[in-house]
C-alpha positions, 0 to 999 in steps of 0.5 A: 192211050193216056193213063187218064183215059184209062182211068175214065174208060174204066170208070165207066165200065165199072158203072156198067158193070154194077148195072148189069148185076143190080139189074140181072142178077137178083132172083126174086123168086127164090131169094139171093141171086140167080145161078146162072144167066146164059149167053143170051141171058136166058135164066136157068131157073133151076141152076145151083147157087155157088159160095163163090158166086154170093162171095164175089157178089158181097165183095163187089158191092161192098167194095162199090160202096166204099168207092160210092156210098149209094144205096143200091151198093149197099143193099146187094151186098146186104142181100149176098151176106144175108143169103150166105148167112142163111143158106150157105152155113152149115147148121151141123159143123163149122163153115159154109156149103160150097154150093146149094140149089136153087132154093137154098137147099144144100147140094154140094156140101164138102168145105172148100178153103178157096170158098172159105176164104173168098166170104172172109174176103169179102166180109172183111170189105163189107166192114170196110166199107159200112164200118159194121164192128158188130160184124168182126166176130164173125170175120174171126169166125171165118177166120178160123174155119179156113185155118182148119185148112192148114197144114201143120206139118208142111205148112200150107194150105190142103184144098178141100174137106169132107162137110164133118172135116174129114177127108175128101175124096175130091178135092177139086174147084172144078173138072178142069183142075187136078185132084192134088192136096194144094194148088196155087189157086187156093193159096193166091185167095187165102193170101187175098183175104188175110191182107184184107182181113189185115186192114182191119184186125192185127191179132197175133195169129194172123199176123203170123199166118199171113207172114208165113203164107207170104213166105210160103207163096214166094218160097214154094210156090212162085218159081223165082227164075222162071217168074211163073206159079206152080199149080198143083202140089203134093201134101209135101209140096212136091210139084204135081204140075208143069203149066203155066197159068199168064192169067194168074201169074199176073194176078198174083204179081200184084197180089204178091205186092198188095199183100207186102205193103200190107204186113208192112215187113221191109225186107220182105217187101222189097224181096216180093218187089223183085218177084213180082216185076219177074213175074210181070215181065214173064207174062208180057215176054211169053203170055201176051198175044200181039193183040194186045190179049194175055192167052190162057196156058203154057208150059216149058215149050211155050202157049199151048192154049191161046184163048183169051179168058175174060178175067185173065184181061182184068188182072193183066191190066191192074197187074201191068199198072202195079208194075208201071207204078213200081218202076215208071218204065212205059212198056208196062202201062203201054202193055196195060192199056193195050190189054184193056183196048183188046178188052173193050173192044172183043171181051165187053159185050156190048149188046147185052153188057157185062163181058163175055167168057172168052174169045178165041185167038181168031175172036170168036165167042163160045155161045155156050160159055155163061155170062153168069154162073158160080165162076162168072162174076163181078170180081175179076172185071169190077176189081180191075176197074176199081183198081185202076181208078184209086191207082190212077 
């Protein structure tokens, strides 16, 4: 497949991709957006609401309507950051709830900085995209609610706290992480959303947060030899984890880049160059299937997980194109485009439209796995569209 191909293949998902949310996804009902679309999109009326979910939702139609100003885009991603406002603020101490109910009542109250930094990456699209200034206070608000995060002493990021800002018991995202103080995961997403931030404000602390969260990421996180992340870290940074994670891996070679062209430090950016086209060439050596697919997990000893998650598939096709564009070699976008012929053809649903979970290696689909819910949105797939069609 030509890049060409690519690039409209992709931009005709992107269409069916936005479709499928203007179309399902609003409760009308209770306000916002629905919790959770089953399989067989059925609507569990009574789902929770996540911060991760409106998060993603204000983001992607705010990066939608930047890419095409239409109405429609706008008035998602004016409902996401009204609902977020709303319902997700805490009246009492700063910051946002990490989940509500269904209607807006608050049902999980602890302050995850991954959650935190996902609106702040979001709100920083949305001024992008309509030029709301009279938003950047509010930008600098959330800002400095993630910063309540940092760790002054080991720098860093700790994962989670109680609602009052004391510590919390679980620090988790989900049952399926470790209950550790830092994970890779939480400092990927604050990278994520103080590049972004950094498009449109330049203060001196940011500034320098984002370069020592940069240097962090690069220094502690990403093991340079190997060209794979940590996961899971001590309060010190003593490693808590030896998994391999293809899907962020990937991820965050592109990121990693995205966020040095951005701070706009020479040295720094060729030092991240070299990390990310080792990180790139470690998934498509270890973490890529024959098929085309990056597989889930591994370790020292190999792929010990095979299952191929729908949003692994998004960032190995803008992570394989990043790579592409940074050298010119051919097996990277051979690598892309492969990637995306998996996805298209076992990941996009093509009855029902948006994309499955995952499928397994012998390509059979986990019917109970939601097509929406607070961590099945438009971001990863909407993302990756969005990318390969500016990149190419």
């Amino acid at each position: 497949m030509k890049p060409l191909q690519l690039k409209q293949e992709m931009n005709e998902e992107l269409h069916d991709i936005l479709n499928f949310w203007l179309k399902h996804a609003i409760d009308a009902e209770h306000g916002g957006f629905v919790g959770q679309i089953n399989s067989d999109m059925t609507v569990s009326p009574e789902a929770p609401k996540g911060l991760v979910l409106n998060a993603r939702i204000l983001w992607t139609f705010a990066r939608a309507y930047r890419h095409e100003p239409k109405p429609e885009y706008l008035n998602m991603a004016e409902r996401a950051l009204q609902y977020l406002e709303t319902y997700f603020r805490d009246p009492e101490y700063p910051g946002y709830f990490w989940m509500v109910d269904y209607k807006g009542h608050p049902f999980q109250t602890k302050k995850q900085i991954y959650g935190l930094a996902f609106y702040l990456y979001a709100l920083a699209e949305f001024i992008l995209a309509t030029g709301r200034n009279d938003l950047l206070p509010l930008a600098e608000e959330v800002f400095e609610v993630v910063e309540k995060g940092f760790d002054p002493v080991h720098g860093g990021y700790v994962e989670a706290y109680a609602r009052d800002w004391t510590e919390a018991g679980d620090l988790r995202l989900s049952t399926l992480d470790q209950n550790d103080r830092k994970s890779m995961n939480t400092h990927l997403h604050v990278l994520e959303a103080y590049t972004n931030y950094y498009r449109i404000v330049k203060t001196p602390k940011l500034k320098e947060q984002f370069g020592r969260l940069i240097k962090d990421m690069l220094d502690r996180i990403v093991d340079v030899e190997k060209g794979h992340f940590h996961l899971f870290f001590d309060e010190d940074w003593s490693l808590k984890s030896h998994h391999i994670s293809y899907g962020h891996d990937i991820e965050g070679s592109w990121l990693l880049m995205e966020a040095a062209e951005v701070y706009g430090d020479p040295e720094l950016l060729e030092r991240t160059r070299h990390i990310a086209l080792r990180m790139a060439d470690a998934v498509l050596a270890e973490g890529m299937d024959s098929d085309g697919a990056i597989m889930w997990e591994g370790d020292v000893n190999g792929v010990f997980d095979t299952d191929k998650h729908w949003w692994g598939q998004a960032e190995a096709i803008v992570g394989f194109v990043n790579a592409w564009q940074m050298t010119g070699e051919e097996r990277y976008m051979k690598a892309a485009t492969e990637c995306w012929e998996f996805t298209r053809k076992h990941i996009v649903d093509p009855v029902h439209g948006e994309w499955y979970w995952k499928t397994d290696r012998a390509g059979n689909h986990d019917l109970n796995d939601p097509k929406v819910n607070e961590w099945k949105c438009p971001y990863h797939n909407g993302r990756a569209c969005f990318e390969i069609i500016e990149r190419l």
